[in-house]
N, C-alpha and C positions, 0 to 999 in steps of 0.2 A: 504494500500500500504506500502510496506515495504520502509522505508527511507534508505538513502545513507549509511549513520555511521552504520544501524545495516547490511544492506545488506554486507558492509566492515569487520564487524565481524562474519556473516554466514562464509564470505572463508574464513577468518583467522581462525577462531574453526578449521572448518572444516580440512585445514593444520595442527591446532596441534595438532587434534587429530589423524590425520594418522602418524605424525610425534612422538607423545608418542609409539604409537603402534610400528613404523616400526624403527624410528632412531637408528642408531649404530646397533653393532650385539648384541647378546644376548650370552651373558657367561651362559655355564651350569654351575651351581654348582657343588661338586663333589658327587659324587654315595656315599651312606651311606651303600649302601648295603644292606637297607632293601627293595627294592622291593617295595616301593610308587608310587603311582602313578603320572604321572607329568601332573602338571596342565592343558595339553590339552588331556589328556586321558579321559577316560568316569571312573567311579568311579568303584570298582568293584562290582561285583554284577547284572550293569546292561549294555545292550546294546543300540549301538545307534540307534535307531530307528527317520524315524518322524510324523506327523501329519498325520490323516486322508485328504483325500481328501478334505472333508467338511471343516476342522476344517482348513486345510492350507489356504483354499477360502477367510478366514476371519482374520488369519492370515498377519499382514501389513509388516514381517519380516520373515525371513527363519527360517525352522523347522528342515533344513539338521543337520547333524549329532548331534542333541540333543534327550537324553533319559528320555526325561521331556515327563510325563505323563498332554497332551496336552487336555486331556477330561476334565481334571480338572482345573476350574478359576473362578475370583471370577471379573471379568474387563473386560472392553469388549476387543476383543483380536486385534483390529485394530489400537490401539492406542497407539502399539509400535511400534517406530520407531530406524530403526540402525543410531548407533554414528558412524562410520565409521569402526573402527576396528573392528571383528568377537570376536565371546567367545575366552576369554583369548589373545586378542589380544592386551592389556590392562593386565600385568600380578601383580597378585595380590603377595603380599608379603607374604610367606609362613615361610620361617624360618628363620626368623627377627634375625641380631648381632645389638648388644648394645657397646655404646662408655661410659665409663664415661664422664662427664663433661670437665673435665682440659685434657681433648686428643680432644676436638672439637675446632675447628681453623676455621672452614667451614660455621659458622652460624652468623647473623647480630642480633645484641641485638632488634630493633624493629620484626623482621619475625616473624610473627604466627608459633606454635607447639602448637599441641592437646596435652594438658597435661592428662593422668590418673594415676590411682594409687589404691593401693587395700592396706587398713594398712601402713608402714612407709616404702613398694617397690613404688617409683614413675618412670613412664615412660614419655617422650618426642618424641610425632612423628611427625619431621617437616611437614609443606606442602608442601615445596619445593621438598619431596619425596614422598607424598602423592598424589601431581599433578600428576606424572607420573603413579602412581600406584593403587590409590581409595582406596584398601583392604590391611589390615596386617592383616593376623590370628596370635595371640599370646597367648601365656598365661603369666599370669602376679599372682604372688603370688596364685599358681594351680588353678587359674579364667579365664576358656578361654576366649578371647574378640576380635570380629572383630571392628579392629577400621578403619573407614570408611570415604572417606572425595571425594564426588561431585564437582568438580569445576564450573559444570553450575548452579549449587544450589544451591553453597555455604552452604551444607550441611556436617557439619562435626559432625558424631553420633557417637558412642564406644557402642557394643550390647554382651550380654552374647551369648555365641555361643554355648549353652547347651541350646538340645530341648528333654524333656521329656526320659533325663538324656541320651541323646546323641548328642557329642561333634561335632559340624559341621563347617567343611571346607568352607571358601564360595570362590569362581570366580566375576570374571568381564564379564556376560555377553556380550558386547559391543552393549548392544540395551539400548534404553532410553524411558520412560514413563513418559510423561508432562515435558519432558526436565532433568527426574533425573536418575540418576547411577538406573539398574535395576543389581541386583545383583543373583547368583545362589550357591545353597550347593552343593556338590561335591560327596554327596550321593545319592540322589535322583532325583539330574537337576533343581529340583523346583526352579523357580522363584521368586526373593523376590525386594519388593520395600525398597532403602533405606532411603528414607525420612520419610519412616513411621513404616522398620522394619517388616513389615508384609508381610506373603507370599503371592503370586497372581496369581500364576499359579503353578500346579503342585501337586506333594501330600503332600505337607505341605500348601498346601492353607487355608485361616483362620485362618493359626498359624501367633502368634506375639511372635519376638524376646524383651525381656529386655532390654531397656534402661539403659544404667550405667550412673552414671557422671561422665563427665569430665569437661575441661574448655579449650575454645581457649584464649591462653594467649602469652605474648611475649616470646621468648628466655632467654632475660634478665631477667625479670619477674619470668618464670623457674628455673633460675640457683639458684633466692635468694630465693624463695620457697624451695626448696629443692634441696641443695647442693649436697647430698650423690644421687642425683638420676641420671639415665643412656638415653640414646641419642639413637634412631634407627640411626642405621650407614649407608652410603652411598654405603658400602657393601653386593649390595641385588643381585648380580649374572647376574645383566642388565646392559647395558649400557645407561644412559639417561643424559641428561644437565642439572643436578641437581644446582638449583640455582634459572635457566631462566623459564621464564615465558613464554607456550607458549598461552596462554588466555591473552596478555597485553591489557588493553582499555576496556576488557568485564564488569567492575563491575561499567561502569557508569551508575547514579540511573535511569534519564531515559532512556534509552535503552531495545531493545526488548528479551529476552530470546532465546538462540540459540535452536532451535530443538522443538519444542513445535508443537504437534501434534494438539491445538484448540486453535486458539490467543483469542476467545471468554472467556478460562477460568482467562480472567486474571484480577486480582481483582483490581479497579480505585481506592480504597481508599486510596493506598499508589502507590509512582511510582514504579516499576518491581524491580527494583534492591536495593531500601534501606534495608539497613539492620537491620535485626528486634533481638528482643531476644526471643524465643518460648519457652513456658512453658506450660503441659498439667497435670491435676493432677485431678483424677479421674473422666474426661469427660470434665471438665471447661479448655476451649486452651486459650491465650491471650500473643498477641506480644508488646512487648515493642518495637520502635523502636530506632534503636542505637544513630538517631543524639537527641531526645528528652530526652534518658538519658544522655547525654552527657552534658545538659542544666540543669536537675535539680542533676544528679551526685548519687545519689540514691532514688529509690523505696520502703517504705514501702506498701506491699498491700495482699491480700487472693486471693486465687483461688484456687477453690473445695474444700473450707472449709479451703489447711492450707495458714497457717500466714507464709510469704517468704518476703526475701528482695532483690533487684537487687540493685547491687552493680554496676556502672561504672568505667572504668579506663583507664587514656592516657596511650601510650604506644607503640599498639601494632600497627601495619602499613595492609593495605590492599594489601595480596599475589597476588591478579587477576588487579594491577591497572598498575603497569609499568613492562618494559622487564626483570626485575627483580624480584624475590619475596620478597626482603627486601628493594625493593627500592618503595615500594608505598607510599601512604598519610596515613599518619596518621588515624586511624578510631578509633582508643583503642578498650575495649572489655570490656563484665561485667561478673560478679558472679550472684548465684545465691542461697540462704541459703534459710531453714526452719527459722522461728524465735523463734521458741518455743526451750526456754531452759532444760537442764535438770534436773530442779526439775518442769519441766509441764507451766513454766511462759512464756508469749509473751513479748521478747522485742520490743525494737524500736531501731532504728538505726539510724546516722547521719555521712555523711562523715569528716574521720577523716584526710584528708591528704594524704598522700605517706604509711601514715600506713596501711591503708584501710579504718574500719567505727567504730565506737563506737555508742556502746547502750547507749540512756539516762536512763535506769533504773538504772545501776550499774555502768557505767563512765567507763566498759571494753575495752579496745581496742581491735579490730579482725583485724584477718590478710586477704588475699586474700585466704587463703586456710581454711577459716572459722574457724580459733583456737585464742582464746584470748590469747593475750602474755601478760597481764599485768589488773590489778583490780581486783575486788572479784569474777570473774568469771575464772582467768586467769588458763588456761590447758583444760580449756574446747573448745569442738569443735560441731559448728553448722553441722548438717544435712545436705549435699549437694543434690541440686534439681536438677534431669538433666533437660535441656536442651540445647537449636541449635541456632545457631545464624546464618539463612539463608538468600537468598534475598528474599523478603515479598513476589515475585510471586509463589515461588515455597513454600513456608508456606500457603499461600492462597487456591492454590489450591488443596491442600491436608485437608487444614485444612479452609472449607468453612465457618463454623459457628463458625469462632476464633473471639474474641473481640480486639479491638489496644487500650491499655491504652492510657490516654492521660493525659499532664502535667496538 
């Protein structure tokens, strides 16, 4: 039986997510002139077509005007469910402007932004604009990257968007699978899950997208990381309440998962919503969870053979917890390094403070962005491991045979 609190957060989702989709008007951007196609066109090349008869029977969402080649899936096909707003109804961030740093006025030093970066180019995409939007297609130092951010998952991924040396656009579906952002490329309709990155329907089924790393980190955090780096600006061509929260209350731990098409899949080890650190590294998955690192403050450990550290850190505040996105609790956030140095040697690590961690081998100090500032290591830079830091049901599910470290 569904209790009161979550039955309360069903209709609230439910509101914000018609209200992401529908609020305010939508500013066209201005015509460049080349003749692109706008996000609710069909890609060229193909038409919209839909489903077989058969294949719609089975079908738990509409097939109208998509030219997703429906013969082809890899999931059973009744176990999507729509999030309310239609394809692109939920419009993904297509041609992203950047703010320097000292021109943002608009952000709270605790609010989460997904930090990435390719070499000495660093980008910051808030959530607070990410809520409304899930997708940025960018390129960043000529490295396409969809960077990606689920509110009922708490899934925030950054994926190379080069498949088989062709550069793909992706959409907001607005259908949801086990409660997560079901995403689409904009060349072939195909369906893609983004908690795991891989396609599920469509003619890119069986394909997996790259994982990059990134980090969810504070704003403040950001700015001392990397001064010279540039801000996604609040000029994306929509009108939205960039700030507000409209998921406030969703990220309590135990509460039930909004939209979840089998409340069976849901894994009792840990309660639905704490927040875990996901790491998978050639087949071996294992979640750290956030309040456990928070206790011992860093991880030395192996998984799939390499030697990695999780790093903890206060700081950063929970986007999904109050009518604010910088107004939540406290949760901090961690890192996540290789440890193996570059002459082949495995350190060890111990926190160092506001500085970040020091290796006991060499007495270096490392920063959050994995560079030694200082000892016989200092210029050097650790290996970054991607991973996610979601709610453990939605890691669970996807990832049945993950292990939970424990202190």
């Amino acid at each position: 039986m569904t209790s009161g609190f979550a039955r309360m957060v069903i209709v609230g989702v439910t509101g914000a997510l018609l209200l992401a989709a529908c609020s305010g008007e939508t500013a066209s951007p201005p015509d460049d002139g080349g003749g692109a196609p706008s996000p609710r066109s069909a890609p060229r090349g193909t038409s919209e077509t839909s489903a077989s008869p058969e294949l719609s029977s089975e079908l738990s969402v509409s097939a109208s005007g998509w030219a997703t080649d429906f013969s082809r899936y890899e999931v059973p096909l009744n176990e999507f469910l729509s999030g309310g707003p239609g394809k692109d109804g939920i419009p993904a961030i297509d041609e992203p402007k950047f703010q320097p740093i000292a021109e943002v006025d608009w952000l709270e030093d605790p609010e989460p932004v997904i930090a990435f970066g390719v070499g000495d180019e660093w980008r910051a995409y808030p959530i607070q604009i990410l809520m409304w939007h899930e997708i940025v297609n960018d390129t960043v130092a000529d490295t396409p990257v969809a960077v990606t951010f689920c509110p009922l998952c708490h899934t925030a991924i950054v994926f190379d968007r080069t498949v088989d040396g062709q550069v793909l656009d992706f959409g907001v579906s607005g259908n949801l699978r086990h409660s997560d952002l079901v995403m689409y490329d904009r060349l072939t309709e195909s369906w893609w899950q983004q908690a795991t990155g891989r396609g599920i329907v469509g003619a890119y089924t069986g394909t997996a997208l790259e994982f990059l790393p990134s980090q969810l980190i504070s704003w403040q955090q950001f700015r001392e990381l990397h001064p010279d780096g540039v801000v996604l600006s609040r000029d994306t061509g929509h009108i939205r309440s960039y700030g507000s929260n409209p998921y406030a209350g969703y990220d309590k731990v135990d509460s039930n998962p909004f939209l979840l098409d089998d409340w069976t899949l849901i894994d009792g080890r840990l309660n639905p919503k704490v927040r875990i650190v996901g790491v998978v590294i050639d087949g071996a998955e294992v979640a750290y969870p956030l309040p456990d690192l928070a206790e011992v403050g860093i991880v030395n450990d192996t998984v799939g053979g390499e030697p990695i550290v999780v790093l903890w850190v206060p700081g950063t505040v929970s986007g999904l917890g109050a009518p604010t996105v910088a107004g939540g609790e406290e949760v901090g956030t961690a890192v996540v390094f290789s440890r193996q140095a570059v002459d082949g040697s495995v350190l060890e690590f111990e926190t160092a403070g506001d500085a970040g961690m020091r290796d006991t081998v060499t007495g270096s100090t490392w920063t959050l962005d994995g560079i030694a500032i200082d000892g016989p290591l200092a210029g050097e830079r650790l290996d970054p491991i991607p991973n996610d830091q979601p709610f453990w049901f939605a890691w669970a599910i996807f990832r049945p045979d993950t292990t939970i470290w424990q202190p």
